[in-house]
C-alpha positions in Angstrom: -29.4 -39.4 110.4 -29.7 -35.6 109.7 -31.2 -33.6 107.0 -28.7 -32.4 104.7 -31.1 -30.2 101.7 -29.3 -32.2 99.5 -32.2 -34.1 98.2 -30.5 -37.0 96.1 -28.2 -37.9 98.8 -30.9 -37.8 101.5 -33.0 -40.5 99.4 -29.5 -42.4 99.9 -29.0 -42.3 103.3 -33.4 -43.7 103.5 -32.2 -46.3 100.7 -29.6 -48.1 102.8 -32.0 -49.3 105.1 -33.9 -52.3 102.8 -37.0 -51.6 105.0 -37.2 -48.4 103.8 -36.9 -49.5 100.1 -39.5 -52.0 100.9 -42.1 -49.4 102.1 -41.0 -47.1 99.4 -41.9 -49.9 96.7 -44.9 -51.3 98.2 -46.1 -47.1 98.7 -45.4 -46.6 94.9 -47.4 -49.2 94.1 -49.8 -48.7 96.0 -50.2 -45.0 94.7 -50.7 -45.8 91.2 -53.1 -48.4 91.4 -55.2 -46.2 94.2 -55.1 -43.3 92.1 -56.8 -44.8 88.8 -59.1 -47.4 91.1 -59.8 -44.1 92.8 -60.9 -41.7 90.0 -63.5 -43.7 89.3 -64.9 -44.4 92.7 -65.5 -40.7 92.5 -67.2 -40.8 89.1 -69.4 -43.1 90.5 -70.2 -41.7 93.9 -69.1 -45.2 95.8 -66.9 -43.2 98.4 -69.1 -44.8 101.2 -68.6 -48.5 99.2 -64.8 -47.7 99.6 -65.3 -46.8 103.6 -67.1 -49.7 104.1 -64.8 -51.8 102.4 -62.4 -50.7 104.3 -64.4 -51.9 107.5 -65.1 -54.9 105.9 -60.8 -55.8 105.4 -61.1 -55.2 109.0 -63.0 -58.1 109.8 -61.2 -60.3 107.6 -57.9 -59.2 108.9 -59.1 -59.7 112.4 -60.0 -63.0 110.8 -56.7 -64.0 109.5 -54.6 -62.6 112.3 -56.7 -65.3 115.0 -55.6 -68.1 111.9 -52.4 -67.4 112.0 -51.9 -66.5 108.1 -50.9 -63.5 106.7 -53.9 -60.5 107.4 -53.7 -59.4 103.3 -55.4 -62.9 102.2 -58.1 -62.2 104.9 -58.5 -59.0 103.6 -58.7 -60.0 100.0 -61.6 -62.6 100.9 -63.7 -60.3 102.9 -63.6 -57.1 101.0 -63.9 -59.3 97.5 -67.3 -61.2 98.9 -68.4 -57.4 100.8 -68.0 -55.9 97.1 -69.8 -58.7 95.2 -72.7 -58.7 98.0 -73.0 -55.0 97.7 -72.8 -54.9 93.7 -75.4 -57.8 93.6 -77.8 -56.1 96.2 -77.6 -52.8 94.8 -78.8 -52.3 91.5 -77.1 -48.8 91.0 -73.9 -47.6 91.9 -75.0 -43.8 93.2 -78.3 -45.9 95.1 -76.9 -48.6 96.6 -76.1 -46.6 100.2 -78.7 -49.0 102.2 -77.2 -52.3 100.8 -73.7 -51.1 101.3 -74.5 -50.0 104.9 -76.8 -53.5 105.5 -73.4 -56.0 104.3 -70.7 -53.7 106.4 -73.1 -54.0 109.5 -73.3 -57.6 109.0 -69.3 -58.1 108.3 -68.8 -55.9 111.3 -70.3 -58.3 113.5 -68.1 -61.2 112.2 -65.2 -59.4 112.7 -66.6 -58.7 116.8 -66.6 -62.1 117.0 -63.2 -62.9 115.5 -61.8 -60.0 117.8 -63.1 -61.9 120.8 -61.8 -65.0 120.4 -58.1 -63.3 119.8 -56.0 -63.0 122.9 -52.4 -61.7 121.0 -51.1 -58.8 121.1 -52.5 -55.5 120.0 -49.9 -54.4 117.7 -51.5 -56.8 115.0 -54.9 -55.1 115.2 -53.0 -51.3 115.3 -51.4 -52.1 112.5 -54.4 -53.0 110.6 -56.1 -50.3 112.0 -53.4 -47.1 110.9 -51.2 -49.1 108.7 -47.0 -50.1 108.7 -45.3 -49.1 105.6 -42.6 -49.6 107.2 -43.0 -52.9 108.3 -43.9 -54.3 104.8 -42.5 -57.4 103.9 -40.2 -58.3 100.3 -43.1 -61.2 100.4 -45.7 -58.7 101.0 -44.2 -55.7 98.3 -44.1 -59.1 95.4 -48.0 -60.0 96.4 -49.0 -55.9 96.1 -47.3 -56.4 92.5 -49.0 -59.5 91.5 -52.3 -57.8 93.0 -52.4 -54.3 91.5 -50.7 -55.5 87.7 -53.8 -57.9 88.2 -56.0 -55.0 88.5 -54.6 -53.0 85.7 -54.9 -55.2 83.4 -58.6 -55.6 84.3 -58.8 -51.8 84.1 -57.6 -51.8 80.6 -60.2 -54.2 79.0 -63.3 -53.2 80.4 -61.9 -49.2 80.7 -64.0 -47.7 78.3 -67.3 -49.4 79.0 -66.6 -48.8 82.5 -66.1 -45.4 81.8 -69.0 -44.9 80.1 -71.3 -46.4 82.6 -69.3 -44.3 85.8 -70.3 -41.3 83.7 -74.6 -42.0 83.4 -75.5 -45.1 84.3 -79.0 -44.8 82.8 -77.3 -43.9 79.7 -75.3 -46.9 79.2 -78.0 -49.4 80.9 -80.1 -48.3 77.5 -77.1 -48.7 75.2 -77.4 -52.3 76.7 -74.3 -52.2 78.6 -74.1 -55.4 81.0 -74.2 -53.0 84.2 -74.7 -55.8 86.8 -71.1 -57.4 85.2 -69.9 -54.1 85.4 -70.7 -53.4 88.8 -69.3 -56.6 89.9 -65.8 -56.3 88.6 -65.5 -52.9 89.5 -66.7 -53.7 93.3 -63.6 -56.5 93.4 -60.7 -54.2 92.0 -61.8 -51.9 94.2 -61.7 -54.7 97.4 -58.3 -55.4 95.9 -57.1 -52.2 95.9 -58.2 -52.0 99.6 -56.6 -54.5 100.7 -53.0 -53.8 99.0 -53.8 -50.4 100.4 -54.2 -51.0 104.2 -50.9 -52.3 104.5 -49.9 -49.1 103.4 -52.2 -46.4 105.5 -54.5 -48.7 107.7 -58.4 -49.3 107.7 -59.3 -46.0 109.2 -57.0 -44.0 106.7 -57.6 -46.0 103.6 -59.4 -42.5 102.1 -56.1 -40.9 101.5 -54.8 -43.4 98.9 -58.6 -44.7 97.7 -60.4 -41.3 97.4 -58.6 -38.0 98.2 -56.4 -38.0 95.3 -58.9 -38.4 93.1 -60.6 -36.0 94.4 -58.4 -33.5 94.0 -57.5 -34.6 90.6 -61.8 -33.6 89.5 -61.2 -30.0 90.9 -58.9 -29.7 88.5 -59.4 -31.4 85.5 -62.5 -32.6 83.9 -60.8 -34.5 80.6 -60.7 -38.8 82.4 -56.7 -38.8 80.9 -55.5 -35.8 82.6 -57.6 -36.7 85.8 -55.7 -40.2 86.1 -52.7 -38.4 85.8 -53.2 -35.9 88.5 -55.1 -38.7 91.0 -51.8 -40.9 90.6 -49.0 -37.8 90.9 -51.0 -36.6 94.3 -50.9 -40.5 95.4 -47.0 -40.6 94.1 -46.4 -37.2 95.8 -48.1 -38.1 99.5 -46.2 -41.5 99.5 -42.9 -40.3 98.7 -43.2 -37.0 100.9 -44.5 -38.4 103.3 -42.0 -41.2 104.2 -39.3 -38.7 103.5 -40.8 -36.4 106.3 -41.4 -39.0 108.5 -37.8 -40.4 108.2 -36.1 -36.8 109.2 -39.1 -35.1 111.2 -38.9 -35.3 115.2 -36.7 -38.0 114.9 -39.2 -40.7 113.1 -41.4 -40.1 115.8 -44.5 -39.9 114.1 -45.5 -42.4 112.0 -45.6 -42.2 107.9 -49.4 -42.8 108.0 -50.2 -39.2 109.9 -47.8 -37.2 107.0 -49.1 -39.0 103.9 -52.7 -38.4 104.7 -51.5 -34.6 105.7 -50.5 -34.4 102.0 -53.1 -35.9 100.6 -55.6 -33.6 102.6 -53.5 -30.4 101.8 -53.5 -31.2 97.9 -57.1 -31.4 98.3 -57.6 -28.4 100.1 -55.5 -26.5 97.9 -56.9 -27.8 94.7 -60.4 -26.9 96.0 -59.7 -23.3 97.1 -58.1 -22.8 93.9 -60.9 -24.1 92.2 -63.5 -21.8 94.3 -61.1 -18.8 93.2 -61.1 -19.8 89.6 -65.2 -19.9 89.8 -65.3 -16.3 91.1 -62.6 -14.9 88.3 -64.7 -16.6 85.3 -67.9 -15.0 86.1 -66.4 -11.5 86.3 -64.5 -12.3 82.9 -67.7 -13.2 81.5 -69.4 -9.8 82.6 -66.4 -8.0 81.9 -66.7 -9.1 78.3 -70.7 -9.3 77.9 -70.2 -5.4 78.6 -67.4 -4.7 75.7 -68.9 -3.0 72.8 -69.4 -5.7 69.7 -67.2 -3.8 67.4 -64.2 -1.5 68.6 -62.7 -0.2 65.2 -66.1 0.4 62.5 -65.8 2.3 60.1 -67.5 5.8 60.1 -69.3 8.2 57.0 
């Protein structure tokens, strides 16, 4: 199928494949959940928790794929007790890099060990490993539903508490804010939104739905609403673009993993040079106006 710049009736021509409508779905899904999971991993500082995690799903994929059930359900358990172990051994979410580092070491070594004793194909373990949009399921597209309405639901009653602790911790632990409970259901929406999101991107490139967004969304907006918004478009935009590319590029040679981090990196880039050029315009403003005299049209005797 060829390119025809005619955007609407390229998305046809992807659509008549259900596959593709599949990916598309569980990809969208994915991308919203990520991006408001994700803006507050950054307010927090728990990038590494989110890397580990992703480690962690590894194992219980690994796990799963030696049972012979679906990987997501390992994934789920693993990350989900990784996140609780790492919320309960770490009292702080910006402190807790030992603890983190101490459970994913551990977890690892279960996940050697479940590795070992498999002797199928490696497809399942690449897979896991770099993700398979394409390959998703209509069973698997109905559980990333079920998982990431779970999680926005969760979002919405504890949001502003949440919030409120992701911005000073010390703040809100004096307010009397339960932080440990806090801690604890953040750590499992996160693992969920791991695991809906490996399917999507894989272990290794679980940053570029979980984090990178996000990030970009900070450099350019500091007001939480207008942050979400930004995190979730840059999510929405690397999905969609990217299994569009993908589809027409080379001839679907390359998989849609490699272009949806691509975007995801390159709105981050972007957002941060302009945000380096926008920090070297405002100082000059500033001195540009310190320098203006206080009154331009006095009056004179």
């Amino acid at each position: 199928m060829s390119f025809s710049w005619n955007i609407v009736t390229d998305f046809r021509q992807i659509w008549q494949y259900s596959f593709m409508v599949q990916a598309f779905e569980a990809g969208t899904i994915v991308a919203i959940v990520a991006g408001i999971v994700g803006y507050f991993v950054i307010l927090r500082r728990s990038a590494f928790a989110a890397h580990a995690l992703g480690h962690v799903g590894f194992s219980g994929a690994a796990g799963a794929v030696l049972l012979g059930v679906n990987p997501v359900y390992g994934l789920l358990l693993f990350t989900m007790s990784g996140g609780t172990a790492m919320a309960l051994l770490g009292r702080k979410a910006a402190t807790r890099d030992v603890e983190i580092g101490t459970v994913l070491a551990f977890m690892m070594g279960i996940g050697l060990i479940f590795l070992s004793l498999y002797s199928g194909y490696a497809t399942e373990a690449y897979s896991i490993l770099f993700g398979d949009i394409e390959g998703v399921s209509v069973p698997s597209v109905i559980l990333t539903l079920e998982a990431a309405a779970a999680v926005l639901v969760v979002l919405v009653l504890i949001y502003r508490p949440l919030l409120f602790s992701s911005l000073d911790e010390d703040v809100a632990e004096a307010k009397g804010l339960p932080l440990l409970a806090l801690n604890v259901a953040f750590m499992l929406l996160l693992a969920v939104v791991i695991s809906v999101a490996v399917q999507v991107v894989g272990i290794l490139l679980v940053f570029a739905l979980t984090v990178t967004p996000a990030a970009t969304a900070v450099r350019v907006t500091t007001r939480p609403a207008a942050a979400l918004t930004v995190s979730v478009g840059v999510g929405l935009l690397s999905i969609w673009l990217g299994l569009f590319i993908s589809w027409f590029a080379w001839n679907g040679q390359f998989p849609p993993s490699f272009f949806i981090v691509t975007i995801s990196f390159s709105c981050y880039v972007l957002a941060r040079a302009a945000s380096a050029v926008a920090d070297r315009i405002a100082p000059r403003s500033s001195a540009a106006s310190s320098t203006e005299p206080a009154s331009v049209g006095g009056s004179t005797d």
